[in-house]
C-alpha positions as CSV (number, residue, x, y, z in Angstrom):
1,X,0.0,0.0,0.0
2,X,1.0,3.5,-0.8
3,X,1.9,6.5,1.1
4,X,-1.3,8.2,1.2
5,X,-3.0,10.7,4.1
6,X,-3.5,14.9,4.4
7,X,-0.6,17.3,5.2
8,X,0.1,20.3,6.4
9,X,4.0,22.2,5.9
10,X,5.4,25.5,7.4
11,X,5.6,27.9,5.2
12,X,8.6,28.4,2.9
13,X,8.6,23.8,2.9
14,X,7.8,21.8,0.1
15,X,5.1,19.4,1.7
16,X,6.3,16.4,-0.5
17,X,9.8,16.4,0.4
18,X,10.2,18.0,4.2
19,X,10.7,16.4,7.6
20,X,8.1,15.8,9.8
21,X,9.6,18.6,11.9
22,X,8.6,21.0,9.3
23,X,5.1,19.6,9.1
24,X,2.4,21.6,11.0
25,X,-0.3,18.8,10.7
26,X,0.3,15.0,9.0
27,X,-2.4,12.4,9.4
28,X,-0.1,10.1,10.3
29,X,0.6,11.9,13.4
30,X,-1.7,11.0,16.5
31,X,-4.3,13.8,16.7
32,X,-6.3,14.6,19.6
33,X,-10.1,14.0,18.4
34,X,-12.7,15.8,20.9
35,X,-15.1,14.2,22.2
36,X,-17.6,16.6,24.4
37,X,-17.2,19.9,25.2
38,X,-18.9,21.6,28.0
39,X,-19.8,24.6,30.4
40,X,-20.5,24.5,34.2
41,X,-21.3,27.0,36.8
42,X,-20.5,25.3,40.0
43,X,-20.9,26.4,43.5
44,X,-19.0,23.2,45.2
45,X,-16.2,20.8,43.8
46,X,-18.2,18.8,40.9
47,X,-17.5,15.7,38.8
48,X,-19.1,15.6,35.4
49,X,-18.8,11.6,34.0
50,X,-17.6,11.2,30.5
51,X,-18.6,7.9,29.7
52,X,-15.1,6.1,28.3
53,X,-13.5,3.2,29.4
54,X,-10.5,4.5,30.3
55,X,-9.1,7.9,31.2
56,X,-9.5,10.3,28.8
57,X,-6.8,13.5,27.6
58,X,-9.1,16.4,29.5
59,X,-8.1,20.2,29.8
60,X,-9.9,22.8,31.8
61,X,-10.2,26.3,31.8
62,X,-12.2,28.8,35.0
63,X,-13.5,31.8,35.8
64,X,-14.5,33.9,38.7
65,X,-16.4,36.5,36.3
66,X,-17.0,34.3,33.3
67,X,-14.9,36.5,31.2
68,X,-11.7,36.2,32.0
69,X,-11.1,32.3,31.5
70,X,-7.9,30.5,32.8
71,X,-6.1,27.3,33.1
72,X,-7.8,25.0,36.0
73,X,-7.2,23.0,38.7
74,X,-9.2,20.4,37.5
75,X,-8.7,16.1,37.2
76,X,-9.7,13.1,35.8
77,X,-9.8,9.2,36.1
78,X,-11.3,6.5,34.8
79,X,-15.3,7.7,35.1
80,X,-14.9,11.1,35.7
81,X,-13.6,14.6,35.4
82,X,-13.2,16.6,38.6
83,X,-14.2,20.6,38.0
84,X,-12.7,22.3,41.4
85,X,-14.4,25.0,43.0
86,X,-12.2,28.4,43.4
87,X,-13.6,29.9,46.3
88,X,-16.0,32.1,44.5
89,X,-19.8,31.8,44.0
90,X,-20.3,30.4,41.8
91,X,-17.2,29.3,39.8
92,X,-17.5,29.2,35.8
93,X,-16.1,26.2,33.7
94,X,-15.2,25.4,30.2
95,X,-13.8,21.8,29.7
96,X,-12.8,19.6,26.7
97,X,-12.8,16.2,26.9
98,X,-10.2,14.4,24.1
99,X,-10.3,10.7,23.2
100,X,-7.1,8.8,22.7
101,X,-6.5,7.4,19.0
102,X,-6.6,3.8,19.1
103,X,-8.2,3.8,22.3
């Protein structure tokens, strides 16, 4: 079978003949593929079940004003994620939820 797939070079790169280095996407690399996305307001810690069989790739972001959105303090394991409460009422969430390729 052939070399076949979808890519992506830097500029100034020849996509048929560059390294993968100068490659900003290749199918061939592993890709994150999302699986839910979601928004909480939470007024206590709060765990929000995402329904894989293993644990999933998850990133978090909060706010105090739901404007200003930054990294969180959340977790995960094998049923859950974990949205932590940051001391203010309530406390705003944004999450993303990524499964695993081959998974």
């Amino acid at each position: 079978m052939g070399n076949y797939g979808f890519k992506v070079s830097k500029d100034g790169e020849d996509v048929k003949t560059c390294g993968d280095e100068d490659l900003v996407f290749s199918s061939a690399f592993d890709n994150l593929i999302r699986k839910t996305t979601g928004t909480a307001s939470i007024a206590a810690n709060t765990t929000v079940a995402h329904g894989l069989a293993y644990t999933p790739i998850f990133f978090g972001l909060f706010s105090r004003d739901n404007a200003r959105f930054k990294m969180g303090y959340g977790g995960v394991d094998s049923s859950n994620i974990l949205l932590d409460y940051m001391g203010t009422n309530p406390t705003y969430w944004r999450y993303y939820i990524f499964y695993h390729t081959g998974a």
